[in-house]
C-alpha positions as CSV (number, residue, x, y, z in Angstrom):
1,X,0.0,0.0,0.0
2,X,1.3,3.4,-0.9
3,X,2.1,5.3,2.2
4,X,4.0,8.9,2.6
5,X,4.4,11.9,5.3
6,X,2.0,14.1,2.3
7,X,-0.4,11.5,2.0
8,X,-0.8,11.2,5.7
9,X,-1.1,14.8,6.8
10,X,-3.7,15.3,4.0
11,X,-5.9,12.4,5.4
12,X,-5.0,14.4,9.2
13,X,-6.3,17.6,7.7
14,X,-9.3,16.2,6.1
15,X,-10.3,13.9,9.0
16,X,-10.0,17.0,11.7
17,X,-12.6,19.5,8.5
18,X,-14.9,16.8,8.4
19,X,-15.2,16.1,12.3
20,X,-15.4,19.9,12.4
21,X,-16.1,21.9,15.5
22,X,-20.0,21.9,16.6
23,X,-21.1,23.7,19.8
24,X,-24.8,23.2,21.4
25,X,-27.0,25.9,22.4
26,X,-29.2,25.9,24.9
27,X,-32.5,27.5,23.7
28,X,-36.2,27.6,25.3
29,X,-38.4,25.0,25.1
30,X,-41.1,26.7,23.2
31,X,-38.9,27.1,20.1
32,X,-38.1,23.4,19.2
33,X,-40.0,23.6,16.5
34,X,-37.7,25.4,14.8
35,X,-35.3,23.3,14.2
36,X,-34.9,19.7,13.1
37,X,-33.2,18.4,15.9
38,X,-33.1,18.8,19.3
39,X,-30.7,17.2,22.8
40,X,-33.1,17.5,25.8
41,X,-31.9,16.9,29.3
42,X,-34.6,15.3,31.6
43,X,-34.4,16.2,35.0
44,X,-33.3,13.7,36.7
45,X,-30.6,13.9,34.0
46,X,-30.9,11.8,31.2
47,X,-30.4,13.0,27.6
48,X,-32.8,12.4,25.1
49,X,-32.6,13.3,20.9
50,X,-35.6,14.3,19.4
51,X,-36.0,15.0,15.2
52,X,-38.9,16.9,14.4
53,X,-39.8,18.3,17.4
54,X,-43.2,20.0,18.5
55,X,-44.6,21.2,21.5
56,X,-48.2,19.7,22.2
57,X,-50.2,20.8,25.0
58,X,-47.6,20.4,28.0
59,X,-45.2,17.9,26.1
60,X,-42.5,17.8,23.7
61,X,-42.8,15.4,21.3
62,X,-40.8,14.1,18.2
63,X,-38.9,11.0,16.7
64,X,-36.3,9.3,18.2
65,X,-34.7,8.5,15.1
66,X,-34.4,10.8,11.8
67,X,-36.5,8.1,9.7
68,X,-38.3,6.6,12.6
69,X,-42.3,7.0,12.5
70,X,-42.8,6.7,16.5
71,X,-43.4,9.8,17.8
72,X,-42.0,9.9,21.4
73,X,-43.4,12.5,24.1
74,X,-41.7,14.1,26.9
75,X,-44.2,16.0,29.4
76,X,-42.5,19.9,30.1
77,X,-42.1,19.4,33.5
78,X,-39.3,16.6,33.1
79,X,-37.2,19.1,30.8
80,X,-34.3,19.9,32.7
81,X,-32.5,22.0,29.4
82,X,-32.9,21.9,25.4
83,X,-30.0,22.5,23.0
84,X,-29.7,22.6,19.6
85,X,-26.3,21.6,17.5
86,X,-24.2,23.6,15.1
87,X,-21.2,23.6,13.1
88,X,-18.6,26.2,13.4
89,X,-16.6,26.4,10.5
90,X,-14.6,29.4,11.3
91,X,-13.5,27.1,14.4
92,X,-12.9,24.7,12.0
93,X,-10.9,26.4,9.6
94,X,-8.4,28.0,12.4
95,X,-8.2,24.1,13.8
96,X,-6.8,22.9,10.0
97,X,-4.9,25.9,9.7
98,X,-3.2,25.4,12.9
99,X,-2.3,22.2,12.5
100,X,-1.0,23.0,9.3
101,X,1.3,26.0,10.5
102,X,2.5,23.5,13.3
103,X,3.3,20.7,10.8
104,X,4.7,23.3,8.7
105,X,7.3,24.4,11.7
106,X,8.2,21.9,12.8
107,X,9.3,20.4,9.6
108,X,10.9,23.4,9.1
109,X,12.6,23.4,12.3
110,X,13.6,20.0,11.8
111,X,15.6,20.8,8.4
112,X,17.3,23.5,10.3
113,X,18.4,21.3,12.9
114,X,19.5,18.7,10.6
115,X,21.5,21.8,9.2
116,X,23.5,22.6,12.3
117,X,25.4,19.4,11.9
118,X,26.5,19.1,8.4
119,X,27.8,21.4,5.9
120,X,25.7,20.7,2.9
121,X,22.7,23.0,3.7
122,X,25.1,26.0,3.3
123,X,26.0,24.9,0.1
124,X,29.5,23.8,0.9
């Protein structure tokens, strides 16, 4: 199998843009409907995911899976805190960029290092 240092940092730097940075965000109960999925916290601290979500009467309700057709219903009372997920690309990009910069450095630290003991980088 073909293997190199390129090949390998590439697959680094792809792996850490797709993983990505996501933060959730806590929002009221009464807007879950607004989004497509939702993390609740029960009370007595559970976590639950919820797709689709609507308030009905004093419940939330929604599927449990993306594709699932059981709805599942959580009375309001039990709802410790609702959060909602998102992507931070800007995160993202610093994280690759970083990486990048580091790998970069020390690579060239390492040639310059390598340097100290031999002649040839001087072009003697």
């Amino acid at each position: 199998m073909f293997r190199s240092r390129g090949v390998s940092f590439a697959l680094g730097c792809l792996f850490l843009w797709v993983t990505g940075c996501s933060t959730n965000t806590q929002i009221e109960p009464g807007k879950v409907a607004e989004h497509d999925k939702v993390r609740i916290t029960t009370t007595d601290g559970g976590t639950l995911v919820y797709y689709d979500p609507v308030i009905e009467a004093d419940s939330i309700k929604g599927r449990g899976h993306k594709d699932g057709e059981v709805l599942f219903a959580l009375p309001l009372d039990r709802v410790s805190e609702v959060e909602v997920g998102g992507e931070e690309p800007a995160k993202t990009a610093l994280l690759v960029i970083g990486v990048i910069g580091g790998a970069a450095l020390l690579a060239f630290l390492g040639y310059w290092s390598g340097c100290s003991t031999s002649d040839s980088c001087l072009g003697r």
